[in-house]
N, C-alpha and C positions, 0 to 999 in steps of 0.2 A: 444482713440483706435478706429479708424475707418475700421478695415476688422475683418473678423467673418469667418474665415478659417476650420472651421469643424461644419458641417451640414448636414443633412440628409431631404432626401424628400421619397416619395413614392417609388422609384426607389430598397430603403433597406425593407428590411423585417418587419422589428420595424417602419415605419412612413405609417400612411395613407394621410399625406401633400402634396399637387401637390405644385410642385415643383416653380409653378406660386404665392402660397401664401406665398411661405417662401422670395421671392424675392421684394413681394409688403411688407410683415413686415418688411423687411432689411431696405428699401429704406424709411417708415414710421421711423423706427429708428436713419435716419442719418447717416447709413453708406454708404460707399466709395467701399468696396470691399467686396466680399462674397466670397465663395468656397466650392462646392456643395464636400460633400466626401463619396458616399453614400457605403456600405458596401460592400465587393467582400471578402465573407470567403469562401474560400473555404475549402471542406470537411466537412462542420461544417453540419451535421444534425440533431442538438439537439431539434431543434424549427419544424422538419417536413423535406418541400423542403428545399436543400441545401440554406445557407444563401448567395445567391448572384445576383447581379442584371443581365437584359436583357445586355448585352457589345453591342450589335449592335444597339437595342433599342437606348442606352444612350447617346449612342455617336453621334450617328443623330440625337435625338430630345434636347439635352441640348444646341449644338451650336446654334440651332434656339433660343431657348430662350437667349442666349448670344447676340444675332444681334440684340432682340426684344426691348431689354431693356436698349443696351449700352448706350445713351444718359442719364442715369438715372445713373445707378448702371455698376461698374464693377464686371459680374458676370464670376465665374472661374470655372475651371471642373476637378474636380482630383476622388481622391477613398478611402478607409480605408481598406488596407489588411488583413485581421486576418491571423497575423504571426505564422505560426507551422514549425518547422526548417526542415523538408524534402520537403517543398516550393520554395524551392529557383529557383529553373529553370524555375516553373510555372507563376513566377512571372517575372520574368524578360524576359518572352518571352511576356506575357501578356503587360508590358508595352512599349516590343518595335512596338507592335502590334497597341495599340490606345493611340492617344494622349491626353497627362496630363498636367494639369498646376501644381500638387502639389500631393502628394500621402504620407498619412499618414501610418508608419507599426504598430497595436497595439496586444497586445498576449491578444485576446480573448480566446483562446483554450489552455490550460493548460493538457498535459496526455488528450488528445485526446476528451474532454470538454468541451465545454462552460461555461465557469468559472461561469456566471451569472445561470446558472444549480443547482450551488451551489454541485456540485458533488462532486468537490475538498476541501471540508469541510466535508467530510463523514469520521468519523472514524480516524478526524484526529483534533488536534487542528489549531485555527486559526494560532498560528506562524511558524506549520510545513507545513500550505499549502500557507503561504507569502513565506516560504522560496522555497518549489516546484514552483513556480510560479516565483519568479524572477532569481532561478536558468534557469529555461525554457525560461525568456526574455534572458538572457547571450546568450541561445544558440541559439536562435533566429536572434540574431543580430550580430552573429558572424559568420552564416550560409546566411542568407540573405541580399542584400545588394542595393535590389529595392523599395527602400521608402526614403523619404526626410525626416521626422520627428517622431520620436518616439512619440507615441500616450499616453497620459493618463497615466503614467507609473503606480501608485499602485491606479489606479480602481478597484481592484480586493477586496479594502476593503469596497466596498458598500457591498457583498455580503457572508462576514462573520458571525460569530454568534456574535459578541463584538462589530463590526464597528470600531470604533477608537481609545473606548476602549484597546482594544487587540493590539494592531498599536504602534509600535515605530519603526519608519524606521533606528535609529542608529543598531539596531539588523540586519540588513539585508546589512551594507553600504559595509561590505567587496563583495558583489556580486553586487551592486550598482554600487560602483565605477568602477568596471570591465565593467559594462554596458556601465556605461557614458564615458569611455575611448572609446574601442570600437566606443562611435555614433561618438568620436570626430572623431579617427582616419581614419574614414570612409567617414569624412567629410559630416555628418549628422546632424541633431540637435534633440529638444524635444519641447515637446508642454506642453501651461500652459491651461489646460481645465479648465473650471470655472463651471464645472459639478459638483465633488468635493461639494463645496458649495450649489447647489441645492437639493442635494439628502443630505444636512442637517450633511455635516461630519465635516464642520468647517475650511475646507483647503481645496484649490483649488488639483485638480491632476497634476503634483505630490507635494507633502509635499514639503513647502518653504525648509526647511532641505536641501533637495534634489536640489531644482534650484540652491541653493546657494553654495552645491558641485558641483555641474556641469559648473559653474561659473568661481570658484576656478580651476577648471580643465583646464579651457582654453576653454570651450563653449558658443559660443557666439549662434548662430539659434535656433530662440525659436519664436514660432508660439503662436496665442492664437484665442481659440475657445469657444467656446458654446455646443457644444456637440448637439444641438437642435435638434429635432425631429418635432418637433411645435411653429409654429408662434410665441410664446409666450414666448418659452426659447432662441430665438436671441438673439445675445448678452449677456445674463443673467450674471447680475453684474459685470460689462465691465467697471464701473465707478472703479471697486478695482481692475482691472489686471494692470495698470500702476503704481501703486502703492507697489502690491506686487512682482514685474520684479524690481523695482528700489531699492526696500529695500534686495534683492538678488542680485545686482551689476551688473544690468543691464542698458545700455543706450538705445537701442534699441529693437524693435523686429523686424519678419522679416514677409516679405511675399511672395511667391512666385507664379511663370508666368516661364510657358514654364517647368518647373522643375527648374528654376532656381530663386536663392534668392536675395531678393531687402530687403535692411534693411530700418527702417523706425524708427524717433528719437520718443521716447517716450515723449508726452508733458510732 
């Protein structure tokens, strides 16, 4: 697996990484390609200032680091939406506005939230706020349609009271499958984050379950990431996402430049 398609540097709220150390780890690691996706939530004021980066800032000083270091590393420049379904215009004005190589959509805000708030666990048990929660991605991706890849789909169970315990994604497939139609139809795809496994849940995001319905569906784009914040979780366990892409009936995965997707054969 040589590209590392979601990552975060200083530019997001959550990293104090310049964006200079995540590119010198990438390139210690032996990868190929990277893609900077740093956070753009808008509305999201759970953590203080709105969670979203400088747009003018970013977009002038990442291209420079893109020229600095092309003989090294192919470094790419996209963003991570935090999807809430009255967005839809903002976004897609926003993207015809600055150029993307790649643009991830994920439902960090759930009922008006920051999921990781843990608000949407209040008062409620863990499978009545999996089911608010991917009820809200449904409408999410049926209302927005400026993102290339669905982000982390059931992230939302780092931040439960059970974790995985509580977790069985067949409870939820009839809103699932509504989803993963949707990405197809829209000519979207999903990302296999390998966060999941660092924060100790035992499955990558989303649940093999789930890749291999989406599969089955007729979904082939599927991205894979790191989720990193810090030099340290590049990549992180990048040896097992070929593995679990092919045991879910996949041959490739993909990458994208320009917005647009280049498939790439799984060793």
């Amino acid at each position: 697996m040589r590209a590392d398609v979601h990552m975060h540097c200083n530019f997001s709220n959550d990293s104090e990484t310049r964006p200079e150390d995540m590119i010198e780890a990438a390139i210690a690691k032996g990868l190929s390609v990277i893609c900077f996706t740093d956070h753009y939530d808008k509305d999201n004021f759970d953590w203080g200032d709105e969670a979203v980066f400088d747009a003018e800032r970013y977009f002038k000083e990442m291209p420079v680091l893109r020229e600095q270091y092309k003989d090294r590393i192919d470094v790419r420049i996209g963003a991570e939406f935090g999807l809430q379904p009255y967005l839809y215009d903002f976004y897609r004005e926003f993207a015809e506005k600055y150029p993307m190589d790649f643009i991830i959509g994920s439902a960090h805000s759930v009922l008006g939230h920051d999921v990781a708030t843990e608000r949407l666990f209040e008062n409620r048990t863990d499978q009545e706020a999996y089911r608010i929660y991917f009820e809200e991605m449904l409408e999410d991706v049926q209302k927005i349609k400026t993102y290339d890849v669905l982000g982390h789909m059931d992230y939302v169970i780092r931040y439960s009271r059970y974790k995985e315990a509580s977790y069985s994604c067949e409870d939820y497939m009839d809103i699932i499958d509504e989803i993963l139609k949707q990405v197809i139809a829209d000519g979207k795809g999903i990302e296999l984050n390998m966060s999941g496994i660092k924060y100790g849940l035992g499955f990558a995001h989303p649940h093999d379950k789930i890749l291999k319905r989406y599969r089955e569906l007729g979904g082939e784009i599927i991205t894979v990431g790191a989720d990193g914040h810090i030099p340290e979780h590049i990549a992180y366990d990048f040896h097992l996402a070929g593995d679990i892409l092919k045991a879910c009936g996949f041959r490739y995965y993909t990458e994208f430049k320009s917005r647009k997707p280049e498939f790439v054969k799984i060793a």
